[in-house]
TIRO-2110 file (N, C-alpha, C; in Angstrom, 1 decimal):
// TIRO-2110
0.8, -1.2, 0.0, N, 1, A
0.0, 0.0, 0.0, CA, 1, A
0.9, 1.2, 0.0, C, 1, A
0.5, 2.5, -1.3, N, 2, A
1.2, 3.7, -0.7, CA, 2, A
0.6, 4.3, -0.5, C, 2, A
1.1, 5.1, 0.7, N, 3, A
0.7, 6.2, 1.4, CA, 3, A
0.8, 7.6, 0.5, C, 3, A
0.0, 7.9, 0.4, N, 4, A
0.1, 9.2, -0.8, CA, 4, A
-0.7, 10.9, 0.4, C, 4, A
0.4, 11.8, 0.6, N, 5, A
-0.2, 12.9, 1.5, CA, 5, A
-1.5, 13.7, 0.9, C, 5, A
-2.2, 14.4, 1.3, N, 6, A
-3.2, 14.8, 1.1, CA, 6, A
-2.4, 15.5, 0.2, C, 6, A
-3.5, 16.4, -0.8, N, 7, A
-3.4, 17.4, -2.2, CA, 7, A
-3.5, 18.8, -1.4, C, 7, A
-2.3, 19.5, -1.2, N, 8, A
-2.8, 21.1, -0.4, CA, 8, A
-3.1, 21.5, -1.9, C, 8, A
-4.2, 23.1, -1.4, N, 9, A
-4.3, 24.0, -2.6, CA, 9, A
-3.2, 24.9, -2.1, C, 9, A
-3.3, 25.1, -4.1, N, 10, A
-2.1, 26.2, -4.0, CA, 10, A
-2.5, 27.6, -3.5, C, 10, A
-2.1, 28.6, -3.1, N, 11, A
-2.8, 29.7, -2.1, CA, 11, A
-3.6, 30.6, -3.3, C, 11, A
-4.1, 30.7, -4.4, N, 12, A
-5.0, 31.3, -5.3, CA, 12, A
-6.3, 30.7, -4.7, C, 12, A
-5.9, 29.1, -4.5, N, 13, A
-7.2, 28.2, -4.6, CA, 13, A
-7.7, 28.7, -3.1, C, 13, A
-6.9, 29.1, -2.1, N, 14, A
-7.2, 29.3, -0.5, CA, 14, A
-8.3, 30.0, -1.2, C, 14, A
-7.9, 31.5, -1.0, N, 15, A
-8.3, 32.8, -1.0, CA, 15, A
-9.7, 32.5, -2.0, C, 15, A
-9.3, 31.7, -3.1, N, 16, A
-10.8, 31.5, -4.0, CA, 16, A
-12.0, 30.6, -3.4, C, 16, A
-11.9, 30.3, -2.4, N, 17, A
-12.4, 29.2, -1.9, CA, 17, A
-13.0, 30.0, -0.7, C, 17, A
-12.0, 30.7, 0.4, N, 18, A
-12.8, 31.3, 0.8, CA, 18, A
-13.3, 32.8, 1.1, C, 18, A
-12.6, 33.5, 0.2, N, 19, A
-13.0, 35.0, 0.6, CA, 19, A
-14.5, 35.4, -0.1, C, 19, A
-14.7, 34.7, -1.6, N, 20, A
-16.2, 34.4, -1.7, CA, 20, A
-17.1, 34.1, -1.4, C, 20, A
-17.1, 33.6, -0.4, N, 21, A
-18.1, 32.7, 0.4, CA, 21, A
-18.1, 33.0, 2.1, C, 21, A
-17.1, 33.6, 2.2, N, 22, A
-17.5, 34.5, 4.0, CA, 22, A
-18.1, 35.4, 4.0, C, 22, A
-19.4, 35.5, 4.3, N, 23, A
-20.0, 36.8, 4.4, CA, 23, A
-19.5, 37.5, 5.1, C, 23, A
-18.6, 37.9, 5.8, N, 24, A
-18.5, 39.1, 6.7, CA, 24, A
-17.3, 39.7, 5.9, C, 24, A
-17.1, 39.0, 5.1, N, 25, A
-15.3, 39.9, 4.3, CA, 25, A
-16.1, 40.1, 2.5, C, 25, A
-17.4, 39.6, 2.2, N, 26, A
-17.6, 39.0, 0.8, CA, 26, A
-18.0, 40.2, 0.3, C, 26, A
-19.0, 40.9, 0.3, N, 27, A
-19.4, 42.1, -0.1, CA, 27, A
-17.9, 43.2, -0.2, C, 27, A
-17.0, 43.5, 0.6, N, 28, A
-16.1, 44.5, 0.5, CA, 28, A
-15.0, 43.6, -0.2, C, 28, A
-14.6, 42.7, 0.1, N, 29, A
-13.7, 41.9, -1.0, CA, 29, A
-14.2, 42.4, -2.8, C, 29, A
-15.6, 41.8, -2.9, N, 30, A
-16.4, 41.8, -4.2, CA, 30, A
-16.0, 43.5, -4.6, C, 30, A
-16.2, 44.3, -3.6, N, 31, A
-16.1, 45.6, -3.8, CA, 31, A
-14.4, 46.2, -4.9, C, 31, A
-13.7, 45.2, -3.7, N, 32, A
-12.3, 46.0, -4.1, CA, 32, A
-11.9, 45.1, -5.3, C, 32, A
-12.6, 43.9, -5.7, N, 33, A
-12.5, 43.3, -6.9, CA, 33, A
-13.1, 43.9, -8.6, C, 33, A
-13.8, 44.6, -8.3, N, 34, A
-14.4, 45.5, -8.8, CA, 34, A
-13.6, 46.9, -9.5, C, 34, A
-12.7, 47.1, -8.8, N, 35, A
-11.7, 48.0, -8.8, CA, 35, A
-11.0, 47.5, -9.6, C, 35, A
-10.3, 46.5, -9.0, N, 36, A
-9.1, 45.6, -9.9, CA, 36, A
-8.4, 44.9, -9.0, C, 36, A
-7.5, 44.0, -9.6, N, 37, A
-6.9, 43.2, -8.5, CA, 37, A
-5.8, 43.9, -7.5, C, 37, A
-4.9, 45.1, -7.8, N, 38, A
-4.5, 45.3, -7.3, CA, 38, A
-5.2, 45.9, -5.6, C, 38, A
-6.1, 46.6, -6.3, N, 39, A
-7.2, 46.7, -4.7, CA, 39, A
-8.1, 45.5, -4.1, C, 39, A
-7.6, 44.8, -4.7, N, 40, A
-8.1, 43.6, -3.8, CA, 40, A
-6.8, 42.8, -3.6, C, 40, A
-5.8, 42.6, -4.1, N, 41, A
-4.4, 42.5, -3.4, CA, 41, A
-4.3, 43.4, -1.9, C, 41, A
-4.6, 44.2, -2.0, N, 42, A
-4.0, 45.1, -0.5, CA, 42, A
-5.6, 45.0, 0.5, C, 42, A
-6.7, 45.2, -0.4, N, 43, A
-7.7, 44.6, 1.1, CA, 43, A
-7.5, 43.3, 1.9, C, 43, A
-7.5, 42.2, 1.1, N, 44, A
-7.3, 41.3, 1.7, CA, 44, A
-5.5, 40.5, 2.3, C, 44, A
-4.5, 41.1, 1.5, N, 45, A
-3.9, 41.6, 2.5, CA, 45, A
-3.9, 42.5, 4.1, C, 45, A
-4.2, 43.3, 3.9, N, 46, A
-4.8, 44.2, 5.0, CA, 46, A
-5.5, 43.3, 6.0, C, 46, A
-6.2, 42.4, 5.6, N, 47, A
-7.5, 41.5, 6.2, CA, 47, A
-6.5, 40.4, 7.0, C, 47, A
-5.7, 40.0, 6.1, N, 48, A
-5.4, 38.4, 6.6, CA, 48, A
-3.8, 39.1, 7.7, C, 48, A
-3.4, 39.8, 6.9, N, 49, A
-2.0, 40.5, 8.1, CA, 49, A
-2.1, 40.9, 8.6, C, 49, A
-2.6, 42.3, 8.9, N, 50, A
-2.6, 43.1, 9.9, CA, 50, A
-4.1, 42.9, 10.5, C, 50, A
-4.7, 42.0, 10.2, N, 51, A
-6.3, 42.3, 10.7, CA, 51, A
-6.8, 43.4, 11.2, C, 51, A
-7.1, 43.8, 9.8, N, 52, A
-7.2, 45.2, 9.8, CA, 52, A
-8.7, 45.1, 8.3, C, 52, A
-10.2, 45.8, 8.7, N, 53, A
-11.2, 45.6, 7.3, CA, 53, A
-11.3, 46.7, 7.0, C, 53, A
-10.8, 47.3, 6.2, N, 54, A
-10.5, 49.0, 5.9, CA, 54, A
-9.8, 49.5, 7.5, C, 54, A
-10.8, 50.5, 7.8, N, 55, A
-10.4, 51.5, 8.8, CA, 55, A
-10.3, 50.8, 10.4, C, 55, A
-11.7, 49.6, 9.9, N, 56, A
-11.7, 49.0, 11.6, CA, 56, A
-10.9, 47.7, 11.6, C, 56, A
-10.4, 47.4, 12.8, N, 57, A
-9.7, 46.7, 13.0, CA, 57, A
-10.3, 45.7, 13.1, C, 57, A
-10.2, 44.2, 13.0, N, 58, A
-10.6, 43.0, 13.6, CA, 58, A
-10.1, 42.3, 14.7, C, 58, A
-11.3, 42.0, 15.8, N, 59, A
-10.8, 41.6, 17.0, CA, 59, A
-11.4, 40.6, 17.5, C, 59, A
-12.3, 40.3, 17.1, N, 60, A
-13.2, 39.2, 17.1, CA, 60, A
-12.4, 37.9, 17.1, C, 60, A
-12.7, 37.3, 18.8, N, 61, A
-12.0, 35.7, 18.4, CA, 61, A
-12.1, 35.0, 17.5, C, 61, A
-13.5, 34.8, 16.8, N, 62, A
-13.9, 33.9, 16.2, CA, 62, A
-13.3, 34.1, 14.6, C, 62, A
-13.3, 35.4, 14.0, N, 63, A
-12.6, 36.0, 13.3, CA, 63, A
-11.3, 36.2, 13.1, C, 63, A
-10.6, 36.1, 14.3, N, 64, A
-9.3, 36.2, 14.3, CA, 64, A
-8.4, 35.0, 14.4, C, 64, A
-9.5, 33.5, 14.6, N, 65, A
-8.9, 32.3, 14.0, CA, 65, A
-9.5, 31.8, 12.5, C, 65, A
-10.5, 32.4, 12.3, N, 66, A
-10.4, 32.2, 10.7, CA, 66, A
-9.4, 32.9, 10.2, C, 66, A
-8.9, 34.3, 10.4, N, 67, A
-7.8, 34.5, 9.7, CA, 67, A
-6.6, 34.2, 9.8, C, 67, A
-6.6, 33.2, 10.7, N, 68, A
-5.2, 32.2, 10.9, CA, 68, A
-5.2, 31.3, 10.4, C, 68, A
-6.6, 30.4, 10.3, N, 69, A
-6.6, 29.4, 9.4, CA, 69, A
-6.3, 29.6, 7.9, C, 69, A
-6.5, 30.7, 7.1, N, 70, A
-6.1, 31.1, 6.1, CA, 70, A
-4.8, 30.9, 6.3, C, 70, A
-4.1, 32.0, 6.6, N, 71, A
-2.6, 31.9, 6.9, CA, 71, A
-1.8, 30.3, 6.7, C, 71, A
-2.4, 29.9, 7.3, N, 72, A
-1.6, 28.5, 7.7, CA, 72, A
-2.3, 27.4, 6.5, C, 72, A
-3.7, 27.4, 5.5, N, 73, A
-3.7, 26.9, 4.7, CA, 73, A
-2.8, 27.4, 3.4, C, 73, A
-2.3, 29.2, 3.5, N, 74, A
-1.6, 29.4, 2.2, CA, 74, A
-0.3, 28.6, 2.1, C, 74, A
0.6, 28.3, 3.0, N, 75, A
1.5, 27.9, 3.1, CA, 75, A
2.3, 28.6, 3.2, C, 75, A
3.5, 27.6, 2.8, N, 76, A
5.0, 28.8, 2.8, CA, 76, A
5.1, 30.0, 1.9, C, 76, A
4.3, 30.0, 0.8, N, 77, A
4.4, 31.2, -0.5, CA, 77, A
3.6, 32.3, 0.2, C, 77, A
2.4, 31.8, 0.9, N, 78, A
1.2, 32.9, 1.6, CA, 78, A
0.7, 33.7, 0.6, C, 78, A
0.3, 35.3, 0.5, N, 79, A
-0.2, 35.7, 0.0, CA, 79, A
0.6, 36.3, -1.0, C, 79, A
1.9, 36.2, -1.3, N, 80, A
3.0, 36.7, -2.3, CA, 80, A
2.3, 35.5, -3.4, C, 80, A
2.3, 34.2, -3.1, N, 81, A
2.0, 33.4, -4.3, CA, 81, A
-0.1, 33.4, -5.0, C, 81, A
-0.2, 34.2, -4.5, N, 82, A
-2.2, 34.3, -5.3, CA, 82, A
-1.9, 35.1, -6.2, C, 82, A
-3.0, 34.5, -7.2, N, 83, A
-2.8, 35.1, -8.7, CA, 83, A
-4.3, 35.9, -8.2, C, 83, A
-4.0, 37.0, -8.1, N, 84, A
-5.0, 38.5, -7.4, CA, 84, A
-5.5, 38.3, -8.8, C, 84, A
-5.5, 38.5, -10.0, N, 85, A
-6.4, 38.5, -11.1, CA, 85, A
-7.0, 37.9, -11.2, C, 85, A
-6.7, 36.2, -10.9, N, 86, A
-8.0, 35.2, -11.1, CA, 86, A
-8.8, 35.1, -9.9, C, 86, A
-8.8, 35.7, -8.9, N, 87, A
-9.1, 35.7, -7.5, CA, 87, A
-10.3, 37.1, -7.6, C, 87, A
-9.5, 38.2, -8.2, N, 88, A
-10.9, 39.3, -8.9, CA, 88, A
-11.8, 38.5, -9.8, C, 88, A
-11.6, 37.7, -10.9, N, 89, A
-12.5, 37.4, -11.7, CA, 89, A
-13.5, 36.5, -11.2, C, 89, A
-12.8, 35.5, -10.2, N, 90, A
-13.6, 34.9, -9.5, CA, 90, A
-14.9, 35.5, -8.5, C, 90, A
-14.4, 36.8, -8.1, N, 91, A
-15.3, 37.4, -7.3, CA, 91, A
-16.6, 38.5, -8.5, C, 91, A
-15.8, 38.8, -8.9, N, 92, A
-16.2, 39.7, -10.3, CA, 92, A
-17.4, 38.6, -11.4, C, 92, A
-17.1, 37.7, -11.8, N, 93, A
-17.5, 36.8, -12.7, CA, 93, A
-18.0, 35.1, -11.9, C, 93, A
-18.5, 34.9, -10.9, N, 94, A
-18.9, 33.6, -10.3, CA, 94, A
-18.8, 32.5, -11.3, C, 94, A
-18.2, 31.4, -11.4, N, 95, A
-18.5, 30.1, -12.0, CA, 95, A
-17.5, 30.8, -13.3, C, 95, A
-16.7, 31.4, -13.7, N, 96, A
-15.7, 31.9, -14.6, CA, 96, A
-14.6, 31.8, -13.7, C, 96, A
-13.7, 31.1, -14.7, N, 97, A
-12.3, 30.9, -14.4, CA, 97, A
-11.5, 31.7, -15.4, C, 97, A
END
C-alpha cells in the first residue's frame, strides 16, 4: 500500500475558496474586486495581516482564528503566491475561471 499525502491547494485556490463565500469579508472583497486586483491584493492583505477591514480593526476571536486558518492553509508562499487577477474574476465573474 502507498501512502500518498493529502493534495494542499495552492494559495489562489485558499483565497478563491474562501474569501467568496464568507460573508463578513464577501461584499467589501467583491467591492475592491471590482476596482481591480490590485485593490483587492492590498484589502485582503490588509484583512489576513494586519487584521485590519479598511479602517476598523478585527478583534473578534472567532474572526481572528479564521484569519489564521487562512494563513496556515496558504502555506509557505502565503499571500506573495495568489494570482489577485484570477481571484478578482472569480469574485467579479462567479462560476468563470
Amino acid at each position: 500500500m502507498v501512502l500518498v499525502p493529502p493534495v494542499q491547494p495552492d494559495p489562489t485556490e485558499v483565497i478563491e475558496a474562501w474569501i467568496p463565500h464568507d460573508a463578513r469579508w464577501h461584499s467589501r472583497a467583491r467591492e475592491q474586486a471590482g476596482r481591480g486586483s490590485e485593490h483587492l491584493r492590498v484589502y485582503v492583505t490588509e484583512l489576513v495581516r494586519d487584521h485590519r477591514d479598511g479602517t476598523s480593526p478585527v478583534s473578534d476571536d472567532f474572526d481572528l482564528r479564521t484569519l489564521k486558518a487562512v494563513v496556515e492553509d496558504l502555506g509557505a508562499g502565503g499571500l506573495g503566491d495568489v494570482d489577485w487577477r484570477r481571484v478578482a474574476r472569480a469574485l467579479s465573474h462567479p462560476g468563470i475561471r
